[in-house]
OpenMM code with the backbone's topology and positions (N, CA, C; nanometers):
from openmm import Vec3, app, unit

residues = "UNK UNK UNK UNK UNK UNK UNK UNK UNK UNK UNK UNK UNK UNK UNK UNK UNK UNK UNK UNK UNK UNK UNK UNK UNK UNK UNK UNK UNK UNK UNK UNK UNK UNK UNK UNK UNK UNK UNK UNK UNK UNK UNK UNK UNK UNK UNK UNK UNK UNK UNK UNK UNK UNK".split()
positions = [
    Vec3(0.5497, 0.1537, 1.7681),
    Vec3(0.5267, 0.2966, 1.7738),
    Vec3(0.6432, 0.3738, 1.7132),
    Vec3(0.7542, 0.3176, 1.6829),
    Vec3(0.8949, 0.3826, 1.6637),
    Vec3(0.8897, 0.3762, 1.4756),
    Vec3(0.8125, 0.3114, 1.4533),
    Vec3(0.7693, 0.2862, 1.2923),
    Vec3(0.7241, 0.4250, 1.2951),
    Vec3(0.6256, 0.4826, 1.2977),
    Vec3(0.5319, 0.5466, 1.2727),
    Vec3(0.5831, 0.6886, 1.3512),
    Vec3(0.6406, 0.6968, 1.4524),
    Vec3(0.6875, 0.8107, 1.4454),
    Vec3(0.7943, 0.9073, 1.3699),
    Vec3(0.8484, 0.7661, 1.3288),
    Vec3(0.9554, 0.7994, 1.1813),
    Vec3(0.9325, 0.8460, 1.0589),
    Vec3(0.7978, 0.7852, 1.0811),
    Vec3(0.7405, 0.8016, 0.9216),
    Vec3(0.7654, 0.6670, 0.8563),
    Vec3(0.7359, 0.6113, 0.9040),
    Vec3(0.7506, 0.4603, 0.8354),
    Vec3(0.6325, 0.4015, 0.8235),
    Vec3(0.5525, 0.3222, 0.6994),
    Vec3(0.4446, 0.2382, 0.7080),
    Vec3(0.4765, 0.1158, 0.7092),
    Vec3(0.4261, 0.0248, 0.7495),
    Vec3(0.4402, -0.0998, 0.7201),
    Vec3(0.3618, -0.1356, 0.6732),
    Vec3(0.3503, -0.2207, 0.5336),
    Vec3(0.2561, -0.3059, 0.4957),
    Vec3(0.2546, -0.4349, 0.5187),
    Vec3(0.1512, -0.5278, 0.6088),
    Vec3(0.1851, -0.7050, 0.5690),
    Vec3(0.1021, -0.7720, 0.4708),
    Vec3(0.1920, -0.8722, 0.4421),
    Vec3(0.0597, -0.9631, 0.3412),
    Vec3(0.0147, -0.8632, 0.2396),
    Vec3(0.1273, -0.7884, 0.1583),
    Vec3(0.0804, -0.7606, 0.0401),
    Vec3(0.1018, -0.8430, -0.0549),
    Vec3(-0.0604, -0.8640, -0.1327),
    Vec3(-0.0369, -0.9777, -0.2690),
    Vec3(-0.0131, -0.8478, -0.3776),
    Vec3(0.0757, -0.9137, -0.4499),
    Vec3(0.1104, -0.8307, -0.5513),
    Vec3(0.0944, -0.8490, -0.7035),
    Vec3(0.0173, -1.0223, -0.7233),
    Vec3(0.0314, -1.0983, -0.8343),
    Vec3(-0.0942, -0.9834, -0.9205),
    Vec3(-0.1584, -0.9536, -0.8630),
    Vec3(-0.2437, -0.9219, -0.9941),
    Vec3(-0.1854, -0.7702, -1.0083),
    Vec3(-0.0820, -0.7251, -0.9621),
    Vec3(0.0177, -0.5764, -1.0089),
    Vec3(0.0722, -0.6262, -1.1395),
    Vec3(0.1391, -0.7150, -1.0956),
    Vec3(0.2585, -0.7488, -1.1905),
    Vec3(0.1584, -0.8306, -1.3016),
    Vec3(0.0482, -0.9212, -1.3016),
    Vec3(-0.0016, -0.9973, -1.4426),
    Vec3(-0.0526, -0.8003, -1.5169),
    Vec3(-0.1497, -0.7179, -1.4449),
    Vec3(-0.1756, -0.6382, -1.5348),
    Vec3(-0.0548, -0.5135, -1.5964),
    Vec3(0.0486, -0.5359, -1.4977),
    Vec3(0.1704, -0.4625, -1.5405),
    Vec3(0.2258, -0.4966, -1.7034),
    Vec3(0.2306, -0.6771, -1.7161),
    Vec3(0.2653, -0.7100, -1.8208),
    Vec3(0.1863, -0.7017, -1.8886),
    Vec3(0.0295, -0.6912, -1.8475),
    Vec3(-0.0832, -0.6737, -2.0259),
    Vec3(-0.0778, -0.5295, -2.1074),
    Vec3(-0.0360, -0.4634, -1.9523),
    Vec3(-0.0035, -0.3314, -2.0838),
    Vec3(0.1440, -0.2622, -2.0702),
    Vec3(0.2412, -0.3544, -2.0206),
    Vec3(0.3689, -0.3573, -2.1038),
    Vec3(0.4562, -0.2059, -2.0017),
    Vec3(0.3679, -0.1878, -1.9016),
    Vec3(0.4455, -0.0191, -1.8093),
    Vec3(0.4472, -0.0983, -1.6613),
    Vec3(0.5671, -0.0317, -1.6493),
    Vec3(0.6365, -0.1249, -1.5080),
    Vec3(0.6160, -0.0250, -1.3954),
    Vec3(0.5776, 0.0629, -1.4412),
    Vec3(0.5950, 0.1836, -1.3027),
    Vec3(0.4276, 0.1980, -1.2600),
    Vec3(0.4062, 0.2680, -1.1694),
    Vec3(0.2779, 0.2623, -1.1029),
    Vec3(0.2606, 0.3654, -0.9761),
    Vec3(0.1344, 0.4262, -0.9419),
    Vec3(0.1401, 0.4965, -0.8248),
    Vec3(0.0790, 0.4063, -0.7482),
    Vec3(0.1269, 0.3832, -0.5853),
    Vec3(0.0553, 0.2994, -0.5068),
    Vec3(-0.0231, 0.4197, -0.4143),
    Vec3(-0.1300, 0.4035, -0.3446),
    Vec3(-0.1937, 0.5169, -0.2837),
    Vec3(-0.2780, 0.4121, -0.2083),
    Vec3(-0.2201, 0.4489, -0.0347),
    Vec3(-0.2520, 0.3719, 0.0642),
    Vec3(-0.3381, 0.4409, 0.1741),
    Vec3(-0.4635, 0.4587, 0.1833),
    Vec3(-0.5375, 0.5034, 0.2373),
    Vec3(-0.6021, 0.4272, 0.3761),
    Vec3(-0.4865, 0.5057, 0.4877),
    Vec3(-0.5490, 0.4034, 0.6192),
    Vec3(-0.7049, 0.4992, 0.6565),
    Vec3(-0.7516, 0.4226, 0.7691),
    Vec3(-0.8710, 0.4663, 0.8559),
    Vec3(-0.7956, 0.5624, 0.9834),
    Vec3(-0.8312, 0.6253, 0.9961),
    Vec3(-0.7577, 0.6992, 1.1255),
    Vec3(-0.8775, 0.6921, 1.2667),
    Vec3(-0.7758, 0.6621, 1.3507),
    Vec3(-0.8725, 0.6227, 1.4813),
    Vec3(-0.7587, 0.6881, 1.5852),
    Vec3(-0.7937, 0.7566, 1.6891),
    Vec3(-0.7630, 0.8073, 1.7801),
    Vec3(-0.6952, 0.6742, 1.8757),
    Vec3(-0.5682, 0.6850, 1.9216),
    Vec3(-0.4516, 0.6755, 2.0122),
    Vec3(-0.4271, 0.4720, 1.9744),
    Vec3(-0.4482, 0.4727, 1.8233),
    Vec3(-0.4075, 0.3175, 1.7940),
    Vec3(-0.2345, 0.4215, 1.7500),
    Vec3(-0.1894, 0.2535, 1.7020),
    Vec3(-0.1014, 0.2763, 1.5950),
    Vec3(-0.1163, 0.2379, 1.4357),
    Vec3(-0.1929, 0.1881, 1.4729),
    Vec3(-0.2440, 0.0810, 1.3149),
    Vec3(-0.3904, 0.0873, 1.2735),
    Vec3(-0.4226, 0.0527, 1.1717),
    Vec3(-0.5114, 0.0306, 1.1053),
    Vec3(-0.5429, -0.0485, 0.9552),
    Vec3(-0.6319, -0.1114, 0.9179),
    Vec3(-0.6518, -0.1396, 0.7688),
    Vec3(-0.6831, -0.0383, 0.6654),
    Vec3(-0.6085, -0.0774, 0.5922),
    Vec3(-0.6158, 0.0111, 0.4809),
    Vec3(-0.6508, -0.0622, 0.3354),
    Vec3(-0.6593, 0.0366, 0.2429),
    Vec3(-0.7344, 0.0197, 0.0806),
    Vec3(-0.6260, 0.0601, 0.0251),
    Vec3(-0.4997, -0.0330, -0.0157),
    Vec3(-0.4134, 0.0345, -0.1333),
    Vec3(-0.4678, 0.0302, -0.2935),
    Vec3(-0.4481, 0.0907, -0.3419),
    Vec3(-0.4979, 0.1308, -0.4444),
    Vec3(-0.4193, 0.1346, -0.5811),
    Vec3(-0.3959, 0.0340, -0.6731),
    Vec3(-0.2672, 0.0438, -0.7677),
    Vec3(-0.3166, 0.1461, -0.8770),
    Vec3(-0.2508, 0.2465, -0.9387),
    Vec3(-0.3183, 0.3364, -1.0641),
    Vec3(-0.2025, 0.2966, -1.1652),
    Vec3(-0.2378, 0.2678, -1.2541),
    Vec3(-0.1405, 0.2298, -1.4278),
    Vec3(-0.1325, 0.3733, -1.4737),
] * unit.nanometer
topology = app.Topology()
chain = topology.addChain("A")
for resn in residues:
    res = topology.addResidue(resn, chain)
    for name in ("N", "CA", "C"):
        topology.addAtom(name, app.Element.getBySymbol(name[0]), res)
């Protein structure tokens, strides 16, 4: 709970391999990540849909 009241996300078990193979097909290293949780009343957590944009 001390995460999240900080403002902290945690992500686990992010795979990242297919960031970095399409990072190198078109040669740009930077990226917006956009992490869209589910919101549910009095959790702390949830699954989410990150979303990589080139």
């Amino acid at each position: 709970m001390t995460l999240v009241a900080m403002g902290l996300w945690l992500l686990d078990n992010c795979d990242l391999e297919a960031c970095t193979s399409t990072a190198a097909e078109l040669s740009q290293w930077d990226f917006q990540l956009a992490v869209a949780p589910v919101r549910f009343a009095g959790t702390s957590g949830s699954p989410v849909n990150p979303i990589a944009t080139f």
